[in-house]
gemmi code that builds the backbone of each chain (N, CA, C; Angstrom):
import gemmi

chains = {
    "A": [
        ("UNK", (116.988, 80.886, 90.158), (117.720, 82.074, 89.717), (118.303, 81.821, 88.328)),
        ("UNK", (118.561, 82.601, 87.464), (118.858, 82.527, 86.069), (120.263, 83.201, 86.212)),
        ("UNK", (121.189, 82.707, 85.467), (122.556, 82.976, 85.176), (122.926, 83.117, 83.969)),
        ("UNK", (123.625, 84.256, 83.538), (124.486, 84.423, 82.295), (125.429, 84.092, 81.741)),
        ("UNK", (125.999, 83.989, 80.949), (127.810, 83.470, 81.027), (128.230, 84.063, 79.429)),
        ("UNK", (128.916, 85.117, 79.845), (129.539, 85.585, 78.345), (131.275, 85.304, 79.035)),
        ("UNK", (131.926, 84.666, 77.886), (132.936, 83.881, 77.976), (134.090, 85.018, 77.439)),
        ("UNK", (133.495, 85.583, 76.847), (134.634, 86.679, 75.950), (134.658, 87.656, 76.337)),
        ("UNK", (135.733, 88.632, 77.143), (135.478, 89.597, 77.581), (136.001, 90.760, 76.430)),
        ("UNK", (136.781, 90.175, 75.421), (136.990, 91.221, 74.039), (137.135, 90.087, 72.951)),
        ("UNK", (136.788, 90.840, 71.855), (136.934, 90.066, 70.519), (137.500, 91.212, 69.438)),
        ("UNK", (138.028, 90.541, 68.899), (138.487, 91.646, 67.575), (138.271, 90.821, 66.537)),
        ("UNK", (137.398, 91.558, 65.534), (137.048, 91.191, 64.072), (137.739, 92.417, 63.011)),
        ("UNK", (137.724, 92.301, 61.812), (138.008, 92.978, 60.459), (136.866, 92.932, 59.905)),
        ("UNK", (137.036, 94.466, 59.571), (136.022, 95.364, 59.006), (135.470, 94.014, 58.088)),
        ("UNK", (133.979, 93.689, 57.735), (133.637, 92.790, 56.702), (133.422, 91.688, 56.703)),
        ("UNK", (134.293, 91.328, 58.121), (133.981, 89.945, 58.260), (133.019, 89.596, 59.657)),
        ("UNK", (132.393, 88.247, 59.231), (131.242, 88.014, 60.073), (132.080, 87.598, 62.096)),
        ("UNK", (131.206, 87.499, 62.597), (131.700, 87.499, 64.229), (130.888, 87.095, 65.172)),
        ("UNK", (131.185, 85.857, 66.189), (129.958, 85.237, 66.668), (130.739, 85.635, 68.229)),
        ("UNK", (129.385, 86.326, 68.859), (129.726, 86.624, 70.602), (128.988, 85.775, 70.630)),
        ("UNK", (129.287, 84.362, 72.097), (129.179, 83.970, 72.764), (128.130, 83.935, 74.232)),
        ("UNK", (127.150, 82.676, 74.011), (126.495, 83.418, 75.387), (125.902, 82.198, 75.925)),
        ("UNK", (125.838, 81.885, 77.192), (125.219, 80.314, 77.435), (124.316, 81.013, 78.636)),
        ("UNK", (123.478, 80.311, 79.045), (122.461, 81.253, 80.297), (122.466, 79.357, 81.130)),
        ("UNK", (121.953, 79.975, 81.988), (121.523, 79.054, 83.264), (120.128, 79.170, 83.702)),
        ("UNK", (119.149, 78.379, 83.571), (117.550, 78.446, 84.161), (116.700, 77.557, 84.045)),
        ("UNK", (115.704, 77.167, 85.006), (114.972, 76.003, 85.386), (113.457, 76.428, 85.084)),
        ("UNK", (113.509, 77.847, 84.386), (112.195, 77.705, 83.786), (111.926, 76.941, 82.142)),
        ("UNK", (110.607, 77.158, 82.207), (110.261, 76.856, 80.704), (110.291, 77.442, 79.403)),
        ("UNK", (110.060, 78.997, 80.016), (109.775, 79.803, 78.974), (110.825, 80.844, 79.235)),
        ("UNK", (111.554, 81.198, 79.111), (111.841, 82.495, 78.571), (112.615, 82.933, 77.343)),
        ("UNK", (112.530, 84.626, 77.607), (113.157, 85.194, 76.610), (114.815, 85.608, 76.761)),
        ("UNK", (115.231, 85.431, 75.528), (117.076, 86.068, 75.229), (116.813, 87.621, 74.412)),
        ("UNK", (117.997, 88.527, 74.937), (118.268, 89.320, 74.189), (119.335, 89.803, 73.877)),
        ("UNK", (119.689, 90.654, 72.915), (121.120, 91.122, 73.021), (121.073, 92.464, 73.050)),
        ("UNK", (121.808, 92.981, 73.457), (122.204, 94.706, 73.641), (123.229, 94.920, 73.123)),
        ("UNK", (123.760, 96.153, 72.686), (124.896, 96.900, 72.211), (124.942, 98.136, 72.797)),
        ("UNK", (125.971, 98.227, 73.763), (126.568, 99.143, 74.473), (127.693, 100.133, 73.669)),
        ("UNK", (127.510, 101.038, 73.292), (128.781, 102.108, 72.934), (129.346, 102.482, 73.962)),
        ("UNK", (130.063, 103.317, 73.569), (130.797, 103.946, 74.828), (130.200, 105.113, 75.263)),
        ("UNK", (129.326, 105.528, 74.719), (128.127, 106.765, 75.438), (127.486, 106.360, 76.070)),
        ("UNK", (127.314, 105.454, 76.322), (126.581, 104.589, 77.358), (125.189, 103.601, 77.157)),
        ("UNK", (124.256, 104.546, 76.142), (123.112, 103.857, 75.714), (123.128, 102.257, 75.669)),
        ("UNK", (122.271, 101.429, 76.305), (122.258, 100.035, 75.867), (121.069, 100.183, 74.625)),
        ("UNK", (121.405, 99.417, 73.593), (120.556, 99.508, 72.468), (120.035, 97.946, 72.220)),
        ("UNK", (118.944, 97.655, 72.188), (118.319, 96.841, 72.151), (118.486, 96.095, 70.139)),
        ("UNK", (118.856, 94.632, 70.284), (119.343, 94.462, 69.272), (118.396, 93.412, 68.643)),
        ("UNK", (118.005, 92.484, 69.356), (117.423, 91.311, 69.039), (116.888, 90.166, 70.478)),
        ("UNK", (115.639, 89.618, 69.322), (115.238, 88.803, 70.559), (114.491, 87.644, 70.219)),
        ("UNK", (115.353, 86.856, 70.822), (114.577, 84.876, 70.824), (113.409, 84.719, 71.985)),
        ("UNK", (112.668, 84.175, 71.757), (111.724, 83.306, 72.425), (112.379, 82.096, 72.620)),
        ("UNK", (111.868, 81.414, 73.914), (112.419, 79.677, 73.862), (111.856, 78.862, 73.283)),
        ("UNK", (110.863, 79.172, 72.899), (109.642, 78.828, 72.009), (109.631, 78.925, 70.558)),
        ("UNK", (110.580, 79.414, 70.329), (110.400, 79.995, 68.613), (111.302, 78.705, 68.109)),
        ("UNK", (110.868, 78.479, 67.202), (111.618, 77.034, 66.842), (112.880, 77.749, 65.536)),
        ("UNK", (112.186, 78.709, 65.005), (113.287, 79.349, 63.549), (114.274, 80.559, 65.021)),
        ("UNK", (115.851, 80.369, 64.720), (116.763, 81.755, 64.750), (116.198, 83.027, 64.711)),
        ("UNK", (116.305, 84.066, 65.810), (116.236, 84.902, 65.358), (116.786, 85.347, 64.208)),
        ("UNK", (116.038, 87.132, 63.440), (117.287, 87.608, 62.504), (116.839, 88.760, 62.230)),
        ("UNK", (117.691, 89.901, 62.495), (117.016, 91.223, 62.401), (118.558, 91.967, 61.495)),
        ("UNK", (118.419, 92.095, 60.665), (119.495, 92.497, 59.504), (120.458, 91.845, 59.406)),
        ("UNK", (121.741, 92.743, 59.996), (123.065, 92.166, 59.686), (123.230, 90.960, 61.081)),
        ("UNK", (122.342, 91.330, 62.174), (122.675, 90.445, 63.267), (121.076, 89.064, 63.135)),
        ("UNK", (122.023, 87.716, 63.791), (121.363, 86.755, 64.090), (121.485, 86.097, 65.133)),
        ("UNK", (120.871, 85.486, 65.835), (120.764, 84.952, 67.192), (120.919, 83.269, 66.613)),
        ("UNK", (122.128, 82.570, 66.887), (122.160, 80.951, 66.995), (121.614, 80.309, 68.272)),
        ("UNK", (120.459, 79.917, 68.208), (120.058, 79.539, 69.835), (119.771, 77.878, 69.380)),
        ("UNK", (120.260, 77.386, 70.247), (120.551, 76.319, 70.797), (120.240, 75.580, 72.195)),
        ("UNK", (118.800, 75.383, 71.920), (117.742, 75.039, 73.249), (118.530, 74.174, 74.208)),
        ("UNK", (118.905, 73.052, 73.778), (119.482, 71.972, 74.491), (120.636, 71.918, 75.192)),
        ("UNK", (121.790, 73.121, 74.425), (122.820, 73.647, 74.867), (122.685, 74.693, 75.629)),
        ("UNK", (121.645, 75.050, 75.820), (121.323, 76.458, 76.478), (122.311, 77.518, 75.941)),
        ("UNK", (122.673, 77.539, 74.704), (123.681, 79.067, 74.492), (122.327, 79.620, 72.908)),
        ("UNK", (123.055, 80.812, 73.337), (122.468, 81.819, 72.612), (123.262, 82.930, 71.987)),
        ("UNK", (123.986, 82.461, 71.103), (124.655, 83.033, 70.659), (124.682, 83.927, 69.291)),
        ("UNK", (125.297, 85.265, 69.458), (124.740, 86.846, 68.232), (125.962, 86.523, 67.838)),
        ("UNK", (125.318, 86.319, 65.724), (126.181, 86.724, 64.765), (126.386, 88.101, 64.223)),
        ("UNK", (127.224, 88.960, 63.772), (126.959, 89.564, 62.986), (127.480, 89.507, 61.868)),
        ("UNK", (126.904, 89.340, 61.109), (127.765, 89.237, 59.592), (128.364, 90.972, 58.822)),
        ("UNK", (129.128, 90.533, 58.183), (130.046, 92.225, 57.558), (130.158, 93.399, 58.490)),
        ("UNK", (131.085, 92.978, 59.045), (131.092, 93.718, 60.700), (131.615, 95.025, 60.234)),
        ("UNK", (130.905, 96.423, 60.752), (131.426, 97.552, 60.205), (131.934, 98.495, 61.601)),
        ("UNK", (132.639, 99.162, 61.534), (133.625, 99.619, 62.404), (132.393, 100.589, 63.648)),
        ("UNK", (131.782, 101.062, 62.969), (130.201, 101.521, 64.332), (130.189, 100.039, 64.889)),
        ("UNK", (130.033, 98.852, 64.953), (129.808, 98.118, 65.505), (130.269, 97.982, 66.675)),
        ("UNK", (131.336, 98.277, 66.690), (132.476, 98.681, 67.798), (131.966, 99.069, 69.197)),
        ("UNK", (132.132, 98.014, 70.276), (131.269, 98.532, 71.435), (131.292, 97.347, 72.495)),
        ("UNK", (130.252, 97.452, 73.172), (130.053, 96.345, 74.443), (129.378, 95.589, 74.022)),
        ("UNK", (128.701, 94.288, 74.147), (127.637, 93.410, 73.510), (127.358, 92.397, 74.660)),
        ("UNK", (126.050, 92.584, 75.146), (125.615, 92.076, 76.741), (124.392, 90.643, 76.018)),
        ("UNK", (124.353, 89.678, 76.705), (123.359, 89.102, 76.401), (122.543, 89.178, 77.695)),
        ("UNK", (121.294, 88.762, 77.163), (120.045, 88.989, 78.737), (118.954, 87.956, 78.641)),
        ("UNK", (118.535, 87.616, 79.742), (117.292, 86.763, 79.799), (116.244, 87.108, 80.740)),
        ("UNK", (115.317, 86.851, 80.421), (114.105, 86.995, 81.218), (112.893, 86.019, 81.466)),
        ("UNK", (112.456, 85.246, 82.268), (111.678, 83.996, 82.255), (110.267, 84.576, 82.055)),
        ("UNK", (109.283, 83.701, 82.187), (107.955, 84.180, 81.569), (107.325, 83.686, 83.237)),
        ("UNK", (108.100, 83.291, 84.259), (107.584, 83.268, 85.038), (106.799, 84.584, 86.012)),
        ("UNK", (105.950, 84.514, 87.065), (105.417, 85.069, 87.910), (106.585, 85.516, 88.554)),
        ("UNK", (106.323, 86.641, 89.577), (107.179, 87.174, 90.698), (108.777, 87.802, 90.419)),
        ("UNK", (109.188, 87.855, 91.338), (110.552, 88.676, 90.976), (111.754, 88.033, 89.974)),
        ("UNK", (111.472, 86.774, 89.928), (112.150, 86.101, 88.965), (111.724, 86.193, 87.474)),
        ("UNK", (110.704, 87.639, 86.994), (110.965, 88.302, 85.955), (111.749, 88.479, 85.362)),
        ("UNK", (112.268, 89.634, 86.366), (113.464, 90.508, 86.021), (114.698, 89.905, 85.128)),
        ("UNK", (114.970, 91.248, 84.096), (115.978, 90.824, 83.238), (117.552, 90.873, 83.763)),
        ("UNK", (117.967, 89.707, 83.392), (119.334, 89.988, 83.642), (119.984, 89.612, 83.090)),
        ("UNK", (121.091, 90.185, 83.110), (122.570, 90.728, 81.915), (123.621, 89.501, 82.017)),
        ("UNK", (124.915, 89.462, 81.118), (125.822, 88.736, 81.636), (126.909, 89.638, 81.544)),
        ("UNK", (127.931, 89.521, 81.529), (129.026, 90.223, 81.712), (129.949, 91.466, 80.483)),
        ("UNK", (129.180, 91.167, 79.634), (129.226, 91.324, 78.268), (130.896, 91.045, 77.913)),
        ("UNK", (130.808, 91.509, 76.345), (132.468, 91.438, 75.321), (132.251, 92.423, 74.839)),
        ("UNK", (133.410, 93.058, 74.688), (133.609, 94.314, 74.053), (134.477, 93.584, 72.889)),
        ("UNK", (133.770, 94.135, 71.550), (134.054, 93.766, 70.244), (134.688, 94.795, 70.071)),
        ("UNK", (135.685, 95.285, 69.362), (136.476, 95.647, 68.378), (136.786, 95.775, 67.042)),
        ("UNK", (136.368, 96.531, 66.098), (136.255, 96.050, 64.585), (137.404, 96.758, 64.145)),
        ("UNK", (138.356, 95.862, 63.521), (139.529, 96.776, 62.921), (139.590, 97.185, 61.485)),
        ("UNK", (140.036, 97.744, 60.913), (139.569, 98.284, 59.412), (141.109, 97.897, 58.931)),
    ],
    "B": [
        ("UNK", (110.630, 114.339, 71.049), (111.567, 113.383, 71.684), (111.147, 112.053, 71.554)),
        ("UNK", (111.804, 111.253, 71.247), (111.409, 109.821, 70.779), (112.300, 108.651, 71.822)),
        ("UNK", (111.587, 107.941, 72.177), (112.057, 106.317, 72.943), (112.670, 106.875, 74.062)),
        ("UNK", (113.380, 106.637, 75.026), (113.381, 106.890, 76.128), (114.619, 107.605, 77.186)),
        ("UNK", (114.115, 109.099, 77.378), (115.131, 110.107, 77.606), (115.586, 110.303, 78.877)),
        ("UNK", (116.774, 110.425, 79.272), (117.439, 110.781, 80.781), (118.085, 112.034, 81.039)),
        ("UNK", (117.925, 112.832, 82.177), (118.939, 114.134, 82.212), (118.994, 114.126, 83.660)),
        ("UNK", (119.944, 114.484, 84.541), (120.951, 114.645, 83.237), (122.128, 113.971, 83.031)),
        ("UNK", (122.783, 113.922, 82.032), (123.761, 113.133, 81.056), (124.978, 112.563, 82.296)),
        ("UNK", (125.314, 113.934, 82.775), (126.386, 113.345, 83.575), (126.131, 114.460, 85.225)),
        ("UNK", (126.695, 114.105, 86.440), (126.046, 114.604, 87.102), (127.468, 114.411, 88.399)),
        ("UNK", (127.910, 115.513, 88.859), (128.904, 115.543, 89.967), (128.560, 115.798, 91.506)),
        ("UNK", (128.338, 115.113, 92.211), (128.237, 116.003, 93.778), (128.500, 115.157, 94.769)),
        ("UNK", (128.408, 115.968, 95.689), (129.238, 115.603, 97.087), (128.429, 114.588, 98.020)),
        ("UNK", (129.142, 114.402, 99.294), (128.235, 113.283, 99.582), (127.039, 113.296, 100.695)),
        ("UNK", (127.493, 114.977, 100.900), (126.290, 115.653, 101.407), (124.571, 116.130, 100.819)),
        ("UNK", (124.451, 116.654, 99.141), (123.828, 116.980, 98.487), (123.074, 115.622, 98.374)),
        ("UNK", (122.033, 116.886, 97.761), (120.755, 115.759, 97.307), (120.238, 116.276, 95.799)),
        ("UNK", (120.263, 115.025, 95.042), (119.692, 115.283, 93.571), (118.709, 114.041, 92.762)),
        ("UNK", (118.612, 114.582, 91.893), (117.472, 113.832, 91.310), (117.754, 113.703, 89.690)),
        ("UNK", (117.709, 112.243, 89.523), (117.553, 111.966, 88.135), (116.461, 111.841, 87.461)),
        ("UNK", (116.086, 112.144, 86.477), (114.814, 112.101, 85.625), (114.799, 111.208, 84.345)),
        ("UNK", (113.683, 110.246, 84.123), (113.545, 109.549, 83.159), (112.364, 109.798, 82.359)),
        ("UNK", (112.100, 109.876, 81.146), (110.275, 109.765, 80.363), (110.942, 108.911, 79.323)),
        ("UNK", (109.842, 108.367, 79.202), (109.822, 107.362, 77.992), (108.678, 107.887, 76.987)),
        ("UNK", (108.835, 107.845, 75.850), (107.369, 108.255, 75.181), (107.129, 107.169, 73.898)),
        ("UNK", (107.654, 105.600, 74.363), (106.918, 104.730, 73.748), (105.039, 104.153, 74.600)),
        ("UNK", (104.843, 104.677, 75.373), (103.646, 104.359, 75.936), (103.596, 103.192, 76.474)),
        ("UNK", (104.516, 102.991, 77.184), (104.957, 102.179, 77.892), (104.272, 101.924, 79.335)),
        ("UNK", (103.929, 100.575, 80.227), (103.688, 100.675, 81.211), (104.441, 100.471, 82.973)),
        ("UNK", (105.584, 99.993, 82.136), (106.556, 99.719, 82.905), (107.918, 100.319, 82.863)),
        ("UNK", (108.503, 100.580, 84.034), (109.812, 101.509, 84.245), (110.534, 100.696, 85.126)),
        ("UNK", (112.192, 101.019, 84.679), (112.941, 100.712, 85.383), (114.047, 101.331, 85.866)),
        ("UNK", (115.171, 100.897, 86.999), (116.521, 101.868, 87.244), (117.081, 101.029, 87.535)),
        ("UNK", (118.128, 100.898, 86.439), (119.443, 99.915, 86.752), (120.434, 100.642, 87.126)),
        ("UNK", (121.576, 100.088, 87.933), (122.754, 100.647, 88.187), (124.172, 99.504, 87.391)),
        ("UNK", (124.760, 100.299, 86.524), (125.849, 99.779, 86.151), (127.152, 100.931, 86.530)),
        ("UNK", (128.234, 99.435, 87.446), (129.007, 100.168, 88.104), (130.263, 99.490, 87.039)),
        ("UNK", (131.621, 99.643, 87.175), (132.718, 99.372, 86.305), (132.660, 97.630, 86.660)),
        ("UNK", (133.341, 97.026, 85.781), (133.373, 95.809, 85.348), (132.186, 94.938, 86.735)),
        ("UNK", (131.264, 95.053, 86.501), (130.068, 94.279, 86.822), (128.689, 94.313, 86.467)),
        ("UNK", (128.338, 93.440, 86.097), (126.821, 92.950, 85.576), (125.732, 94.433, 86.048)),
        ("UNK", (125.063, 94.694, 84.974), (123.728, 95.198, 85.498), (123.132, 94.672, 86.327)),
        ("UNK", (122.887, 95.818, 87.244), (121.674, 95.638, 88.499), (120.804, 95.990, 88.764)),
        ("UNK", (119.346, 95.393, 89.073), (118.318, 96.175, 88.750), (118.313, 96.593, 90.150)),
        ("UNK", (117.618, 97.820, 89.939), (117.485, 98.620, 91.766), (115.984, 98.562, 91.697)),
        ("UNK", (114.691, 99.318, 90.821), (113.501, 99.370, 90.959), (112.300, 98.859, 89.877)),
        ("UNK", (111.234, 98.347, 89.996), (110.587, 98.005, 88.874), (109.513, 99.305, 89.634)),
        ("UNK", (108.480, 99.311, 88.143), (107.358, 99.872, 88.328), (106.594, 99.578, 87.131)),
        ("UNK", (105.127, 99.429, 87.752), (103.965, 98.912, 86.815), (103.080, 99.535, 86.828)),
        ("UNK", (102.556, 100.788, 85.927), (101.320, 101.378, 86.033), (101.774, 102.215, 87.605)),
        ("UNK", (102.879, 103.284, 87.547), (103.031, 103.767, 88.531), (103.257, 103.040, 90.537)),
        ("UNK", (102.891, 102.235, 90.040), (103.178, 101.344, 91.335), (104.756, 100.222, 91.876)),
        ("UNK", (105.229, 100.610, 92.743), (106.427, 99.825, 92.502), (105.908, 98.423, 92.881)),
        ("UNK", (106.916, 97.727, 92.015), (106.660, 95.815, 92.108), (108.232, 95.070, 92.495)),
        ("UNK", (108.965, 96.300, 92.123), (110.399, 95.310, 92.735), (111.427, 96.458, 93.269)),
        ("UNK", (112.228, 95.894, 94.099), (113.422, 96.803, 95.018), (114.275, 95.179, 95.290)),
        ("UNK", (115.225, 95.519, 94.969), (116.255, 94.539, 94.898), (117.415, 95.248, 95.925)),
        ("UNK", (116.485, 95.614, 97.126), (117.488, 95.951, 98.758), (118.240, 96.683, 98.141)),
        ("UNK", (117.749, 97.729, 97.669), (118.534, 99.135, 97.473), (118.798, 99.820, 98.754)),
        ("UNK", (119.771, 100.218, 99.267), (119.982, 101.381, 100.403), (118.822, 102.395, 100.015)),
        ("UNK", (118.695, 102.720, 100.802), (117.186, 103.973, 101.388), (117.769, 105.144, 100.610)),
        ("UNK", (119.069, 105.516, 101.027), (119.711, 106.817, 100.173), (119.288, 106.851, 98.367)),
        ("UNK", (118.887, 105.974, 97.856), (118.403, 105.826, 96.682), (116.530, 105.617, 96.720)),
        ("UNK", (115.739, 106.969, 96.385), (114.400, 107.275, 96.678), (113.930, 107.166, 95.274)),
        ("UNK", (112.999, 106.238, 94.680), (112.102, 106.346, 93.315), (111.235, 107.040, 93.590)),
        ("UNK", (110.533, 107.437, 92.543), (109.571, 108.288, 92.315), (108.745, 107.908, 90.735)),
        ("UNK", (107.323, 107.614, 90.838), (106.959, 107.597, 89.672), (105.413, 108.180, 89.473)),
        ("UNK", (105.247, 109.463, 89.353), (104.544, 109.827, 89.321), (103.255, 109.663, 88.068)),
        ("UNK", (103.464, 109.062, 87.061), (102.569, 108.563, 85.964), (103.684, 107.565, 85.526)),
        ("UNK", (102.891, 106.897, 83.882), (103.521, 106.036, 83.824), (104.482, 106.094, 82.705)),
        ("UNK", (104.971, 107.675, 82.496), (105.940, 108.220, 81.091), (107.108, 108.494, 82.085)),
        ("UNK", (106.774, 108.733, 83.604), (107.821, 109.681, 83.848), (108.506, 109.036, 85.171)),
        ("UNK", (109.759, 108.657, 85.289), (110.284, 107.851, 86.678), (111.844, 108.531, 87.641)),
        ("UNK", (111.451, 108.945, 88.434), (112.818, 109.345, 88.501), (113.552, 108.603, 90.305)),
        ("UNK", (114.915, 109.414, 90.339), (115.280, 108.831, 91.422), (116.167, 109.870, 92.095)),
        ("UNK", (115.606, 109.924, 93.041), (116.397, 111.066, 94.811), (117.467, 110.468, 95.161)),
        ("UNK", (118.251, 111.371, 95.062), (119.328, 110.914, 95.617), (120.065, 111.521, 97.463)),
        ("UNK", (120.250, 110.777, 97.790), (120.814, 111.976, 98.965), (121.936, 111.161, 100.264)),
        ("UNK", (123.133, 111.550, 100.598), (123.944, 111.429, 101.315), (124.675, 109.884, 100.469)),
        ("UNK", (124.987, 110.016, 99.171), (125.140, 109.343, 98.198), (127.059, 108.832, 98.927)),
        ("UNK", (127.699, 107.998, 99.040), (128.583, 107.360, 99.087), (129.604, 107.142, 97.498)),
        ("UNK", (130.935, 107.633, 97.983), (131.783, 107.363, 96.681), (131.159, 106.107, 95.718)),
        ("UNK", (131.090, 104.822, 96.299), (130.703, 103.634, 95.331), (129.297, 103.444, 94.908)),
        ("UNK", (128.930, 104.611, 95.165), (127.763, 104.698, 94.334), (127.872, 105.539, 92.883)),
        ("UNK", (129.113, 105.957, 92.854), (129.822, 106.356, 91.281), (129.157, 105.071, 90.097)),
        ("UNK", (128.678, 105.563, 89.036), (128.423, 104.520, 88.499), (127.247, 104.965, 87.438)),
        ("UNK", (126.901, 104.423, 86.022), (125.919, 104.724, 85.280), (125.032, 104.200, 86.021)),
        ("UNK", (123.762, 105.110, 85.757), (122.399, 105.127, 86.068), (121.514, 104.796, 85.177)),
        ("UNK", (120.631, 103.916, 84.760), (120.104, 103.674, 83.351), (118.965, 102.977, 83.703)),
        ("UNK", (117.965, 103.680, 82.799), (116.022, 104.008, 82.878), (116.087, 103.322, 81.990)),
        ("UNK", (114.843, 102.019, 81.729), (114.509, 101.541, 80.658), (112.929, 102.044, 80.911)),
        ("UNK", (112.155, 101.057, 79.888), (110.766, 100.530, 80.221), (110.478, 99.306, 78.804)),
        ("UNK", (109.572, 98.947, 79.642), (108.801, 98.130, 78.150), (107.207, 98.314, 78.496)),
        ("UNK", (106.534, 97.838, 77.845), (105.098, 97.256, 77.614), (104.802, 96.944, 78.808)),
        ("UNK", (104.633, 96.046, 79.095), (105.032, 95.640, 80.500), (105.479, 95.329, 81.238)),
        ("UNK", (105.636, 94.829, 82.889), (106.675, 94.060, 82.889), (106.648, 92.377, 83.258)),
        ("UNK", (105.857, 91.850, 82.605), (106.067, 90.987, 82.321), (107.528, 89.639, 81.897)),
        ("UNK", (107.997, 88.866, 82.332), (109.045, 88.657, 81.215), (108.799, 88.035, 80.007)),
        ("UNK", (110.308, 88.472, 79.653), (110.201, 88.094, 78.121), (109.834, 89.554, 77.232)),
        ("UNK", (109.402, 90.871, 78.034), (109.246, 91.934, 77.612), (110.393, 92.481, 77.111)),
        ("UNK", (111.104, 93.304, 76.134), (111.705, 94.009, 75.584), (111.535, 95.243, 76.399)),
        ("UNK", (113.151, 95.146, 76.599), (113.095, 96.499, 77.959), (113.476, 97.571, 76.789)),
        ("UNK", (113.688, 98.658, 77.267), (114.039, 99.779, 76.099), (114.869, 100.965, 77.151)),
        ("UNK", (116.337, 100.866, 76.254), (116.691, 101.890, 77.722), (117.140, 103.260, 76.958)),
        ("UNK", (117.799, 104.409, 78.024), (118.036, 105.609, 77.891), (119.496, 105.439, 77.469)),
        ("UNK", (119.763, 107.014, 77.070), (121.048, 107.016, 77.169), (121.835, 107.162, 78.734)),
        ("UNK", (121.330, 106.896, 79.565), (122.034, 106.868, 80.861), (122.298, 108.553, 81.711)),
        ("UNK", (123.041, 108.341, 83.148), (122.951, 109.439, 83.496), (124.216, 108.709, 84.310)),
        ("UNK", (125.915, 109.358, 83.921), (126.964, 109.172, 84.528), (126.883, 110.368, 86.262)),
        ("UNK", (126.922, 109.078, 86.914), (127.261, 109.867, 88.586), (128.803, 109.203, 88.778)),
        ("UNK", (129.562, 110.845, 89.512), (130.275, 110.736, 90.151), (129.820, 111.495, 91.803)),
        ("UNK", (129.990, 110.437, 92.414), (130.330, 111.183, 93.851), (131.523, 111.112, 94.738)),
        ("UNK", (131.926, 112.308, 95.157), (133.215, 112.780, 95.913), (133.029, 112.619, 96.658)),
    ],
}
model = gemmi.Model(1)
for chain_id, residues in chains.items():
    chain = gemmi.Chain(chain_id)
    for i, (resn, *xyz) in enumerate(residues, 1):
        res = gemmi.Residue()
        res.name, res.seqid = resn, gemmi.SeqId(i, " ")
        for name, pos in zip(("N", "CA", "C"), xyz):
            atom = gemmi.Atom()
            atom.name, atom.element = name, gemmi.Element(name[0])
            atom.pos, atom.b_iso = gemmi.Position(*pos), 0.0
            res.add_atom(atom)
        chain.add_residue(res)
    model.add_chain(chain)
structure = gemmi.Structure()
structure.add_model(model)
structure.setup_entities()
């Protein structure tokens, strides 16, 4: 079974400045994948970014980057010049590359970030 | 309509009634899903589907009925629904479902039941 662990259940950053959520997973496979989501308060989960266990370079998809850290098992989303839309829930997720029901993606508890201006 | 739509948005009824949520995705997707997120706890997946066929049920109560009639369109019956089943409702899909797939979700469908 694969486990999540988001440690922060809120964070508050200033408008501009960069902000690292927290994320360590638990799993005895080989392969899988991390992702991150961004939850508003409308509910949409928005799909943000995504590591392979395999990928040897960080993710990096604009202002956000993924610090993954194979050995430590954390996987942790930067965002740099944090702008006040940022403002929301932020879930990390994994999914193994294995066969059978131990597909399935699953979430951790997420942090609700805060950007203050 | 683009990436992957739910209606409806928010949805009230009793615990007698029976209703139905609707999902399409129009990334061409082959796989669908229905998570339930209830207040401060982890997403839960309730159903997978692959090419219209279900592949996972994670011991959902029966009162919660999928439906996937192709592979754009997924929905879910509801009927003799229980207060703690209050809670967002949320359709993804990806490519496949494979892991390691990039799920892609809706904007959700808020249930309250009385």
């Amino acid at each position: 079974a694969q486990k999540i662990t988001q440690t922060q259940p809120g964070m508050f950053v200033q408008e501009k400045e960069a902000v690292t959520l927290d994320c360590t997973y638990d799993t005895s496979d080989q392969s899988y994948g991390l992702f991150w989501y961004k939850q508003p308060s409308s509910g949409e989960m928005i799909f943000l970014i995504y590591q392979g266990s395999y990928d040897e370079q960080n993710a990096t998809e604009g202002r956000y980057s993924l610090n993954f850290q194979k050995a430590r098992k954390s996987a942790n989303l930067v965002i740099s010049a944090s702008q006040l839309g940022d403002s929301a829930m932020y879930f990390c997720a994994m999914s193994p590359f294995s066969s059978g029901s131990a597909r399935q993606l699953t979430f951790g508890s997420g942090t609700q970030l805060t950007v203050l201006p | 309509e683009t990436g992957v739509t739910q209606t409806p948005r928010h949805l009230v009824m009793g615990m007698t009634n029976k209703k139905s949520l609707k999902c399409e995705q129009h990334l061409g997707h082959n796989a669908m899903y229905w998570y339930k997120q209830s207040a401060k706890k982890p997403l839960e997946l309730m159903f997978v589907y692959n090419f219209k066929e279900q592949t996972e049920n994670n011991s959902v109560p029966s009162r919660f009925s999928p439906e996937c009639p192709n592979s754009s369109h997924l929905f879910l019956h509801l009927h003799t629904l229980q207060p703690e089943d209050s809670a967002l409702y949320l359709c993804a899909s990806s490519q496949d479902p494979w892991g390691g797939e990039t799920q892609y979700f809706g904007p959700g469908t808020r249930l309250l039941v009385l």
